[in-house]
DOMIKE-507478 format. One record per residue (C-alpha): x, z, y. Coordinates in steps of 0.2 Angstrom, whole numbers, padded with zeros to 4 digits. Each point is the difference from the previous one (the first is absolute). Example, Ala and Ser with C-alpha at 12.3 -4.5 7.8 and 13.67 -1.06 7.14 Angstrom:
<pt east="0062" up="0039" north="-0022"/>
<pt east="0006" up="-0003" north="0017"/>
This chain:
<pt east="0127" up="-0019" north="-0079"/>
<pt east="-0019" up="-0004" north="0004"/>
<pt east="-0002" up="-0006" north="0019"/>
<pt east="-0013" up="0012" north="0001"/>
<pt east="-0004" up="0017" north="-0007"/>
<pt east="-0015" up="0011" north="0004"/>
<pt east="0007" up="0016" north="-0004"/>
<pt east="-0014" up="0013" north="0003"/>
<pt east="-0019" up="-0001" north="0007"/>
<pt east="-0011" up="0012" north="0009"/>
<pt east="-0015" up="0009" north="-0009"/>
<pt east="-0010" up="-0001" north="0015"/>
<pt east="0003" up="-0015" north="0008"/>
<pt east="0008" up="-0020" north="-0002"/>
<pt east="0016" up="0006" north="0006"/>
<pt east="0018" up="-0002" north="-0008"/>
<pt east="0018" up="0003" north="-0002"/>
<pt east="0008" up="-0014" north="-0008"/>
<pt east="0017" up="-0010" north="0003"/>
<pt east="0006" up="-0016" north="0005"/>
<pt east="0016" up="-0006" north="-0010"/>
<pt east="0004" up="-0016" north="0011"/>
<pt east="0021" up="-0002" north="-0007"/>
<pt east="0005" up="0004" north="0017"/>
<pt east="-0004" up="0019" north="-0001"/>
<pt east="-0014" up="0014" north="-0007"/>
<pt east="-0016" up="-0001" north="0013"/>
<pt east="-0012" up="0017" north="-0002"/>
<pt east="-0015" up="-0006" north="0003"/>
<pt east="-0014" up="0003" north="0009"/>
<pt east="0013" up="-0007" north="0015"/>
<pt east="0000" up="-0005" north="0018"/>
<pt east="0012" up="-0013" north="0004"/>
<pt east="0006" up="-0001" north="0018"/>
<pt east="-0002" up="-0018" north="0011"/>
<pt east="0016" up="-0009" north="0001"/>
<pt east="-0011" up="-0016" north="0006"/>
<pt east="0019" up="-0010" north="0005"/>
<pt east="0011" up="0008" north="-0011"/>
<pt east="-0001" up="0016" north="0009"/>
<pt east="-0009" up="0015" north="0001"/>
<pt east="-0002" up="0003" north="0018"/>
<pt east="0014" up="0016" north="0008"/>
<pt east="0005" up="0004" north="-0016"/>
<pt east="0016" up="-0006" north="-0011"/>
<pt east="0002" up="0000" north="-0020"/>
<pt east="0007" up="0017" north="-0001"/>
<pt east="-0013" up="0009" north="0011"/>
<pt east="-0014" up="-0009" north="-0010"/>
<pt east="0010" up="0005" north="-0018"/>
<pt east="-0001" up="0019" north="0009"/>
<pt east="-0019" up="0000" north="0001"/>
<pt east="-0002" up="-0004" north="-0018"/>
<pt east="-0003" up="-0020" north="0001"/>
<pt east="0000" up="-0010" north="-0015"/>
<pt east="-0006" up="-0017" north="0005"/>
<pt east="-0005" up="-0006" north="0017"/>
<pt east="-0010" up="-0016" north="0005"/>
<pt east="0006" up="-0017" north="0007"/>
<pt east="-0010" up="-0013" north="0008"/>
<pt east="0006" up="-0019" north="-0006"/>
<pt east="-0009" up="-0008" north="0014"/>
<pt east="0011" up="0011" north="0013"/>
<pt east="0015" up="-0004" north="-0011"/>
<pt east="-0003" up="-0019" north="-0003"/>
<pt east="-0003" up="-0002" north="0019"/>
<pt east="0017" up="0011" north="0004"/>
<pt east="0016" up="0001" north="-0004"/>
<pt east="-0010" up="-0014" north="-0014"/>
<pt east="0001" up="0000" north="-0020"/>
<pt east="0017" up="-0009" north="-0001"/>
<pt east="0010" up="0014" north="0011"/>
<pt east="-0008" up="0014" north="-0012"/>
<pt east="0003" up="-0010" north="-0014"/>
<pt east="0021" up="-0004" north="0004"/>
<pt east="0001" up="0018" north="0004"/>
<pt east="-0005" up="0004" north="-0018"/>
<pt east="-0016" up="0005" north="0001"/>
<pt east="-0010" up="0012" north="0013"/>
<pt east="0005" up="0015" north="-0008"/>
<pt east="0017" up="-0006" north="0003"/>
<pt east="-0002" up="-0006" north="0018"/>
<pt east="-0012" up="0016" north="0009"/>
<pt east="0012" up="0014" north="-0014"/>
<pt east="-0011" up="0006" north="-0008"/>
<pt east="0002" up="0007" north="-0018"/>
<pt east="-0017" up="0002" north="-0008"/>
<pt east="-0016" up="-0010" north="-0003"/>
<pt east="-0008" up="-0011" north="0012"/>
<pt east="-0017" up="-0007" north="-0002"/>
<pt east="-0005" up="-0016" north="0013"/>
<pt east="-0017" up="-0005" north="0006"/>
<pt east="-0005" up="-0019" north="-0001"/>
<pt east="-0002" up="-0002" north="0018"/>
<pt east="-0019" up="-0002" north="-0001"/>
<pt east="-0005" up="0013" north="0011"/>
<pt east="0010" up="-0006" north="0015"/>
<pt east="-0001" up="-0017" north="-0004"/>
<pt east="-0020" up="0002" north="0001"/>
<pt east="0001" up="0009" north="0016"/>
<pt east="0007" up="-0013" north="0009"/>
<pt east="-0018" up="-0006" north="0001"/>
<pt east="0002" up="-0016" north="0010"/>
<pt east="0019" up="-0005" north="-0004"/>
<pt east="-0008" up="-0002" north="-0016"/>
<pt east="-0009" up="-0010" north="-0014"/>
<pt east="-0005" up="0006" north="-0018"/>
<pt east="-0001" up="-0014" north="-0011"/>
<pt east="-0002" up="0000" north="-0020"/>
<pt east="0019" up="-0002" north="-0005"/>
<pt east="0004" up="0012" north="0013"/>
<pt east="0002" up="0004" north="0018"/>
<pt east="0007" up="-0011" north="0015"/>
<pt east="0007" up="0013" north="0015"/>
<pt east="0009" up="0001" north="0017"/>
<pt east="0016" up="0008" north="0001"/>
<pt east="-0003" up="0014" north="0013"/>
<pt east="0019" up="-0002" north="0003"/>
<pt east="0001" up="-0018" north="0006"/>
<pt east="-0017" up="-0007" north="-0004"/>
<pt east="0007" up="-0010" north="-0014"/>
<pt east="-0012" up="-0005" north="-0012"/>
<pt east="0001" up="0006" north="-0019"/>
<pt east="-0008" up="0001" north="-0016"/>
<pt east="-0002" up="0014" north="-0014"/>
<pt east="-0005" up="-0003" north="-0020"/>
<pt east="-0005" up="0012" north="-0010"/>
<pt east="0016" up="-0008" north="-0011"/>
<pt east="0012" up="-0002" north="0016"/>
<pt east="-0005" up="0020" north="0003"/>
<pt east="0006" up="0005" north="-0017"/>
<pt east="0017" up="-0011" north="-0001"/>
<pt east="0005" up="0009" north="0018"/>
<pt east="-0003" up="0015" north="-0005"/>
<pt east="0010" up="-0002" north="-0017"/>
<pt east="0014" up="-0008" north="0009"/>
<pt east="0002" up="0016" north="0012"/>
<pt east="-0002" up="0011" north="-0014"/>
<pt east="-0016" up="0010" north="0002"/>
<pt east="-0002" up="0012" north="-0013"/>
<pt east="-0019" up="0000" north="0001"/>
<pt east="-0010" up="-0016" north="0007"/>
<pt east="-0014" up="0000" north="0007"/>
<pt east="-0011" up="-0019" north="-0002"/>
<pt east="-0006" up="-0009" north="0014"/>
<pt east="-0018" up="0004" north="0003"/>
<pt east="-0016" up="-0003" north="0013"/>
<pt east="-0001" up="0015" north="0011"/>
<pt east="-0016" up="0000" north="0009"/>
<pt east="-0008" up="0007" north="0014"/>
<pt east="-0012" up="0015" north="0000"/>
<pt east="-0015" up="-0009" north="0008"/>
<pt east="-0001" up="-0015" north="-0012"/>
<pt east="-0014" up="-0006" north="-0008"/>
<pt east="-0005" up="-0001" north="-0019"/>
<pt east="0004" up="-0018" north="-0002"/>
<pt east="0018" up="0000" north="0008"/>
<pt east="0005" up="0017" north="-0009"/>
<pt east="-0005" up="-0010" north="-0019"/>
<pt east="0010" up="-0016" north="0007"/>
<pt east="0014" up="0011" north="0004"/>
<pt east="0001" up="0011" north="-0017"/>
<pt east="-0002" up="-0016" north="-0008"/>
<pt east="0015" up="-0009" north="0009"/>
<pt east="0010" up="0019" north="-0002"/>
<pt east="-0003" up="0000" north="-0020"/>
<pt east="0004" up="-0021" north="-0002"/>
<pt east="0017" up="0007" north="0009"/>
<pt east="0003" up="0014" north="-0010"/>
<pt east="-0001" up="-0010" north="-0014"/>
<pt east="0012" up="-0013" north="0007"/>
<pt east="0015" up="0014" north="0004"/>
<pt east="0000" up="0005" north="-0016"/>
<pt east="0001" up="-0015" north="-0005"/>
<pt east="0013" up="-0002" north="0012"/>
<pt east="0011" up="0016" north="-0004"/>
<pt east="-0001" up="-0004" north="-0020"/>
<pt east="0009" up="-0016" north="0005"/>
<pt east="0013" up="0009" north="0012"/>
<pt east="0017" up="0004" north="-0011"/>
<pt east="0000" up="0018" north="0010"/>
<pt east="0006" up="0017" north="-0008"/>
<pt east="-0012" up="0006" north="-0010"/>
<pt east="-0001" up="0015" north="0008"/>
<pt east="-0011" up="-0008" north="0014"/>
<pt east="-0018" up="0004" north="0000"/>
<pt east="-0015" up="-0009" north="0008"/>
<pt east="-0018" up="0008" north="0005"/>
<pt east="-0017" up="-0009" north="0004"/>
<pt east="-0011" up="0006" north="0016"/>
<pt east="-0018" up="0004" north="0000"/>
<pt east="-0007" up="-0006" north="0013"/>
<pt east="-0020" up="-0004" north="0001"/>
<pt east="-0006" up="0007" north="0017"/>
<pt east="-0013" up="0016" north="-0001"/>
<pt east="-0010" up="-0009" north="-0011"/>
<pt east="0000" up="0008" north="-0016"/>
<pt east="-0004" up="-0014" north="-0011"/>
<pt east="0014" up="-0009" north="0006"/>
<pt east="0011" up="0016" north="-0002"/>
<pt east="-0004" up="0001" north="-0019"/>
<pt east="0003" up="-0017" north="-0004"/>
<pt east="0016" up="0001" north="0008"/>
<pt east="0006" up="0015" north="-0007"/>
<pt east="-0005" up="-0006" north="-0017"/>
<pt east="0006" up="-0018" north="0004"/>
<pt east="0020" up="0007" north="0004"/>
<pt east="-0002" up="0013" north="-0013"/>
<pt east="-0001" up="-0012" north="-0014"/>
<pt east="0016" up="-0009" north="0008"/>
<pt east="0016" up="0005" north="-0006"/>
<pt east="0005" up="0009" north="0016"/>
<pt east="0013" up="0013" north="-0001"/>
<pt east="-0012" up="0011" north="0012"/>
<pt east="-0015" up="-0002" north="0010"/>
<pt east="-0002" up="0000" north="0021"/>
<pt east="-0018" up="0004" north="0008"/>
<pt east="0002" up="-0010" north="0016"/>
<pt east="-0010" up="-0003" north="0014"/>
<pt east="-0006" up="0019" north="0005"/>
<pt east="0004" up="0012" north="0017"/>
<pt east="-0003" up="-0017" north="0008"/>
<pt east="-0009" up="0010" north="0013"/>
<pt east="-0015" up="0007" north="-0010"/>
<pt east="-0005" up="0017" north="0000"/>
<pt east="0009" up="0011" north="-0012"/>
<pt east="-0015" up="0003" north="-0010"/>
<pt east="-0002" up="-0017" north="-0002"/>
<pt east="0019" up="0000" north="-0007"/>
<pt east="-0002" up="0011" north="-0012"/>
<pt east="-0017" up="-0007" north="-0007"/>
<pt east="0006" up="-0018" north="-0003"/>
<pt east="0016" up="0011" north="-0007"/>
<pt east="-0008" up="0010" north="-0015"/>
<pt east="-0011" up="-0015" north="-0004"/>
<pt east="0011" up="-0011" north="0000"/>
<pt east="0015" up="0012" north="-0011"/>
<pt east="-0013" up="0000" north="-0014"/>
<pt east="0002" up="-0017" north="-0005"/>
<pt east="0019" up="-0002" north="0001"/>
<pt east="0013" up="0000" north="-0016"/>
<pt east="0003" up="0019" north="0004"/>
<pt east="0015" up="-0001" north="-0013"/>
<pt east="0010" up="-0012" north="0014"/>
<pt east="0005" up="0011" north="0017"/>
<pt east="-0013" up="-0001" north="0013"/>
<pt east="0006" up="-0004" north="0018"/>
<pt east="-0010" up="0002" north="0017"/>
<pt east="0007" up="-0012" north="0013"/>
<pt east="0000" up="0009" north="0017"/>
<pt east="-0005" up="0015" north="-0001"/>
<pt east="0011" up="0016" north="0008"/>
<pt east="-0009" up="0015" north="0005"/>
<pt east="0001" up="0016" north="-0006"/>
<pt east="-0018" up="0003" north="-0005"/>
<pt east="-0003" up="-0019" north="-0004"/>
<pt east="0015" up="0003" north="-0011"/>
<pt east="-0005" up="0012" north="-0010"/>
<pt east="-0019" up="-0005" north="-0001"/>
<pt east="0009" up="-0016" north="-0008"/>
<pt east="0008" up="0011" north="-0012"/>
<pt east="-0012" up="0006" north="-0006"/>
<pt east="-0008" up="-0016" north="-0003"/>
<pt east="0010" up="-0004" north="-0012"/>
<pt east="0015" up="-0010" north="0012"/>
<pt east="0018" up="0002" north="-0002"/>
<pt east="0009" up="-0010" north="0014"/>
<pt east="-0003" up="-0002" north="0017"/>
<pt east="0008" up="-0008" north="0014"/>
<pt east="-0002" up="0000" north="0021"/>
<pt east="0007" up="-0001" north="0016"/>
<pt east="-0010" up="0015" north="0006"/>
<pt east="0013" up="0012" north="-0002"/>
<pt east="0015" up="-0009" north="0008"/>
<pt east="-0011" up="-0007" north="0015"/>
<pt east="-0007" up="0017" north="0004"/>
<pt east="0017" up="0008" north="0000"/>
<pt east="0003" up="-0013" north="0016"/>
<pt east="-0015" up="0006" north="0008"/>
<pt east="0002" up="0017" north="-0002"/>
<pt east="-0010" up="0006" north="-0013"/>
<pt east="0005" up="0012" north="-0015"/>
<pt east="-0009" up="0003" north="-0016"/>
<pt east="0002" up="0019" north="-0004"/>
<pt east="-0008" up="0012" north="-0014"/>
<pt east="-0012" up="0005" north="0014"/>
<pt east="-0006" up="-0017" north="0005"/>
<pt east="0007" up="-0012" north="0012"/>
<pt east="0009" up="0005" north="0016"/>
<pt east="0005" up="-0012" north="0014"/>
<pt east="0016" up="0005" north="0007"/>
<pt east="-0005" up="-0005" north="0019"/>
<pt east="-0010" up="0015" north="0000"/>
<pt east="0004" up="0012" north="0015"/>
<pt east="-0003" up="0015" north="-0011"/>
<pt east="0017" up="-0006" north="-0009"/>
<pt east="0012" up="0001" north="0016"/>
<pt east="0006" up="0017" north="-0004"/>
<pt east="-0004" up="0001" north="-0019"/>
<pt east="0017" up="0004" north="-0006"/>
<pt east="-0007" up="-0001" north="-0021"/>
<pt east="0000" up="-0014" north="-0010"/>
<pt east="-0011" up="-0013" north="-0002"/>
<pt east="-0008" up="0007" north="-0016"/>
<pt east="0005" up="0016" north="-0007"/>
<pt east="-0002" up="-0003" north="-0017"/>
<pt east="0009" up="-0017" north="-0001"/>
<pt east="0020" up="0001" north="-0004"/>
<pt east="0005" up="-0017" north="0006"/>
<pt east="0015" up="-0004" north="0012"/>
<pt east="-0010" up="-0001" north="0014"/>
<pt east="-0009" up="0016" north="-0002"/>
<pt east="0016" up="0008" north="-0005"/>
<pt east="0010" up="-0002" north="0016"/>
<pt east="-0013" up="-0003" north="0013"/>
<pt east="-0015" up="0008" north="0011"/>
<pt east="-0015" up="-0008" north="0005"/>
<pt east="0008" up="0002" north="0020"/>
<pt east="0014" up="-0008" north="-0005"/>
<pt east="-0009" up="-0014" north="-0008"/>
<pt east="-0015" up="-0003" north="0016"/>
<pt east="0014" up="-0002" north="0011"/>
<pt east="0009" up="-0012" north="-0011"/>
<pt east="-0014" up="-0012" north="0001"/>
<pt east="-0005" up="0005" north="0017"/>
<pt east="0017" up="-0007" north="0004"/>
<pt east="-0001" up="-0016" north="-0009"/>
<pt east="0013" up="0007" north="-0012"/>
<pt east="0004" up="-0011" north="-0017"/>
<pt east="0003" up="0014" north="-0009"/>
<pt east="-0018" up="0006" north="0006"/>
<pt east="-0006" up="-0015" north="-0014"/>
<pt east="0014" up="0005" north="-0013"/>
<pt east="-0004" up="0018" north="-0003"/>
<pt east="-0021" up="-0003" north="0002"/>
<pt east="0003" up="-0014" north="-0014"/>
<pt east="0010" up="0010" north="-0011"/>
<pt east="-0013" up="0013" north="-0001"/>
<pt east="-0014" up="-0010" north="-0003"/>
<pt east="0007" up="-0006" north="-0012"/>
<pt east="0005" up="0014" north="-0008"/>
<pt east="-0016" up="0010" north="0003"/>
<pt east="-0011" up="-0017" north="-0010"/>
<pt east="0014" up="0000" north="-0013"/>
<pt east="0000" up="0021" north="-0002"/>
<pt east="-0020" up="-0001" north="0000"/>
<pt east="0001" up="-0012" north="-0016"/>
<pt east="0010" up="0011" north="-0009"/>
<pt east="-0010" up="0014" north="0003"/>
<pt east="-0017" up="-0011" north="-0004"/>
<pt east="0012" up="-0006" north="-0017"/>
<pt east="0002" up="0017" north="-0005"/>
<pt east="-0017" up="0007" north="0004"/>
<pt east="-0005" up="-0014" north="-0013"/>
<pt east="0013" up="0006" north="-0010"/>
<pt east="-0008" up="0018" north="0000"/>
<pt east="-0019" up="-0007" north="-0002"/>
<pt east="-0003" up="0004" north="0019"/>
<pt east="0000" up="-0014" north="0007"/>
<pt east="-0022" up="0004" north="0007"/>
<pt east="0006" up="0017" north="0008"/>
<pt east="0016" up="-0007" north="0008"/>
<pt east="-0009" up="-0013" north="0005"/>
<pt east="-0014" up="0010" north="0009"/>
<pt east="0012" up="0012" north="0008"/>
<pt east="0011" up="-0014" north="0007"/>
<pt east="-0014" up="-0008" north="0007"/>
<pt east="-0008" up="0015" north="0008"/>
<pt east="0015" up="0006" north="0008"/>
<pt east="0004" up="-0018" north="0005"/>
<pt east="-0013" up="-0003" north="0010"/>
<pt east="-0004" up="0016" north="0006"/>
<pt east="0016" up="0002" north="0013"/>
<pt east="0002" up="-0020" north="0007"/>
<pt east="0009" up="0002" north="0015"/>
């Protein structure tokens, strides 16, 4: 069975339902995969994820090298085995955390030297060393080592750096070819290149021409306005291999979400919906609530209406605000299981929309009622 199937395509737009076929399990795509940075997904276990819909989730290698470290996952049989979890796991190279260490770090060509922000121990990552680890712990999706850059930077540091993150993607496929793994594994290239749209072009064709199993766009919702997003996102979607899955690193609102779908994108991953669970905030079919609010002490309905997951099946908004009012864990458990579910049910909805050729007007009526009732 083909990795990757693109199964239908909307009239109107670039959006798709295709599907993912990683030897693990089936993946529907377009899909959001929830953060499990250290083998985790924050408040939640296997079987509340499993229960939302979940497929594949994320793991971070830098988090995982640094603790428990690739030899424990590796003894335990791998990380499915060691964090119990059943399905497909994709792992991210590192590269954005190790790049946002800033000072405890230096980008050289054959890689980059960092700080441990554990014990301040000094390390190194190659583009081949990040391969290997992730092939020992069993990732079923890797992600190469590539040079994430800030948003400010000028014209002649982005090149440098898409040049270093091409040289790299080059070298972890050499890398993985040479790795006796399953073949089941897959590997995808970034695109990186700044917001300079030369440098996004060459990129994209550069890593398209590779023989990547799918295609990452890198180095965006670094803090620029969304417009801006989604500019350097359509431009940059016309010149990738749209026959490989398209993956958008970071991204994990609702409207962001679907404006990405429509794009033509068919994974996502972020942190946003676990973190904002801890703070309070709820994605619902009529925008985004925050669960502090005093007009929620004596709102005895649940958290959206329309939404049939467990949380919003047993419990009231009241209930909930005084859960996090009083510092209750289970405050952070039932928020997270409903944004999850809510991002996950909203996809399926978006699939089948495409499905229908309605993917414009879902799309509009989504947005509009989104936006109009933030609370």
């Amino acid at each position: 069975m083909n990795f990757f199937k693109v199964l239908k395509k909307d009239s109107k737009t670039s959006a798709r339902v295709g599907r993912l076929s990683t030897g693990r399990n089936i993946v529907n795509t377009p899909v959001f995969m929830p953060v499990g940075t250290k083998g985790t997904v924050k408040a939640v276990t296997s079987e509340q994820l499993y229960e939302t819909g979940c497929g594949i989730i994320l793991g971070n290698l830098y988090h995982l090298y640094l603790q428990p470290g690739i030899e424990v996952i590796e003894e335990a049989g791998g990380l499915h085995k060691f964090i119990n979890w059943k399905k497909s796991i994709l792992t991210d190279s590192g590269g954005f955390q190790v790049f946002s260490l800033g000072k405890i770090r230096k980008v050289v060509e054959d890689g980059v030297e960092f700080k441990s922000i554990i014990d301040g121990s000094y390390h190194f990552f190659s583009p081949a060393k990040v391969i290997e680890m992730q092939a020992k712990i069993g990732s079923d999706i890797m992600m190469v080592l590539d040079e994430c850059i800030p948003f400010s930077s000028d014209y002649r540091y982005v090149m440098e750096a898409a040049g270093r993150t091409l040289k790299w993607a080059e070298i972890s496929l050499k890398a993985k070819r040479a790795i006796n793994s399953k073949k089941e594994s897959k590997i995808f290239g970034i695109v990186q290149g700044g917001f300079s749209k030369d440098i996004r072009k060459f990129c994209a064709e550069s890593i398209s021409e590779m023989e990547f199993d799918g295609i990452a766009i890198g180095g965006l919702s670094v803090g620029e306005e969304r417009s801006q997003t989604i500019d350097i996102l359509n431009y940059t979607v016309n010149y990738v291999d749209r026959t490989k899955p398209i993956y958008f690193m970071g991204l994990g609102d609702p409207v962001g979400i679907i404006d990405a779908i429509s794009a033509g994108i068919d994974m996502f991953d972020c942190v946003m919906p676990t973190r904002i669970s801890r703070n309070g905030s709820v994605f619902t079919s009529e925008g985004k609530i925050n669960i502090k609010n005093k007009r929620y002490t004596k709102d005895f309905t649940p958290l959206d209406k329309k939404c049939s997951c467990y949380t919003c099946r047993n419990y009231t908004k009241s209930y909930l605000k005084h859960l996090y009012k009083s510092k209750e864990i289970l405050s952070s458990i039932l928020l997270t299981i409903h944004n999850l579910y809510f991002l996950h049910n909203l996809i399926n909805e978006a699939r089948n929309a495409i499905i229908e050729n309605n993917f414009s007007n879902f799309r509009e009526e989504f947005k509009k009622s989104y936006a109009e009732n933030q609370q």
